[in-house]
N, C-alpha and C positions, 0 to 999 in steps of 0.2 A: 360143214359143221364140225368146228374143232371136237375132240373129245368127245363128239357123237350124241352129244344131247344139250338141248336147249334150257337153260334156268329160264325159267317165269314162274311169276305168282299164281296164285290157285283163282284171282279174279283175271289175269291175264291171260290163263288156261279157258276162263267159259268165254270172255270177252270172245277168244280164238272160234271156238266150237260153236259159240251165236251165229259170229261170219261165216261161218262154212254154213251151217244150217242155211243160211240164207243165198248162199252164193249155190247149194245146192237144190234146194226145194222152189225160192222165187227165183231169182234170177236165173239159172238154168231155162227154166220154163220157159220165160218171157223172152229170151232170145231163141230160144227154138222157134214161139210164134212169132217171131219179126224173121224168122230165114223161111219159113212157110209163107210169110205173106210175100215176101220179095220176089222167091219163087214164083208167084200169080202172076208178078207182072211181067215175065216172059225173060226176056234174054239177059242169062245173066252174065257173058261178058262185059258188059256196060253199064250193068246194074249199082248203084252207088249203095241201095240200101243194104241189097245183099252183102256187100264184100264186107260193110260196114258192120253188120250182124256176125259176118266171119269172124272179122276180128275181134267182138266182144265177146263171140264166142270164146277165140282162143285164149285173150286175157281174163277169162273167168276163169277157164280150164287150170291156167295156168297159177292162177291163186288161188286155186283149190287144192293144186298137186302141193303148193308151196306151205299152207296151213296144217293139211294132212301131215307134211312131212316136220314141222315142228311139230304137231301136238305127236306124232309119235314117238320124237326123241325128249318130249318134254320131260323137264325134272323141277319138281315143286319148288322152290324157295321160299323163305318169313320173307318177307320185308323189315330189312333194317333201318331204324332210323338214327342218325349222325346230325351233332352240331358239331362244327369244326369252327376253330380260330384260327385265320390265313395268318401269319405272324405279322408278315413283310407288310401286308393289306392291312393288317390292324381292322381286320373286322369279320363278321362271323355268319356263319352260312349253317342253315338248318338243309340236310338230305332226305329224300328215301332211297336205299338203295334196293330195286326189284327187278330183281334176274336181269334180263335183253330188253323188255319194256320201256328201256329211258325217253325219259321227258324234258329233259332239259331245262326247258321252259318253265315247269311245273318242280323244279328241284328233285327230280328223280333221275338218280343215276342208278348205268346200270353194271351189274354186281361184277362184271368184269374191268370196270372203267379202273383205271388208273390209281383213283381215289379209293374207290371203294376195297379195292384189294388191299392197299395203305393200311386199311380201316379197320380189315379182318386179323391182322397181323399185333394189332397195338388195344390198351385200354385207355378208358376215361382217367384223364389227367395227363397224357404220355402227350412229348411233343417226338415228332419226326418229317423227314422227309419225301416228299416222292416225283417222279419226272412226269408231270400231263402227257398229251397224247403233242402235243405241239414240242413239247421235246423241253419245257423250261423246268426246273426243279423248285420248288413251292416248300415250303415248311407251315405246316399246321400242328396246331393242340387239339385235340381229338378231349371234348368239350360235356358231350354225351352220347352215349349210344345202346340203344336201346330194342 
């Protein structure tokens, strides 16, 4: 964890804290009774349920250590929202930019991406540059942001 703390949003903060709630109150449980019943049926070298219970154990465990340890280093972020005009593209793209959360898909970037840094640096009406992560250099007008 660079810089030692995580941006997310304050809905990306409980989204976090639902899943651990759950990853520690139901699921915990429920795989402890599936390594209890495995155990029943006798030997567990051979056992496919049990090992198989281990392992859901362990990747519980282990997205529990991994949520705990964002939401510790978590640091709140707004959500910015950005409409850019690609120049080259001739055409224009609405953002949100929210912490480490990106979506891609959903036009959520996140607050370290490439763009969004672009973003922070310039105001509505300013055109500039900046290199994506794929290493091409892009020129946008920076449209609204808000």
């Amino acid at each position: 964890m660079e810089n030692n703390y995580v941006e997310m949003t304050r809905e990306h903060q409980q989204e976090l804290q639902q899943r651990l709630d759950f990853l520690i109150n139901v699921k915990r449980e429920e795989i402890k009774k599936a390594i209890a019943e495995a155990r029943e049926q006798g030997d567990l070298s051979e056992n496919a349920d049990y090992s198989a219970a281990r392992e859901d154990q362990s990747n519980n465990e282990h997205e529990i250590e991994e949520i705990q340890k964002q939401l510790k280093f978590a640091r709140i972020v707004d959500k910015i929202f950005i409409k850019v005009l690609y120049v080259d593209l001739k055409k224009e793209y609405e953002f949100e930019i929210c912490g480490n959360e990106s979506k891609p898909f959903e036009h959520k970037i996140s607050s370290d991406s490439p763009l969004a840094v672009a973003c922070k640096n310039h105001h509505k009406g300013e055109t500039f540059k900046f290199v994506t992560d794929a290493g091409k250099e892009m020129t946008v007008k920076l449209l609204e942001k808000k």
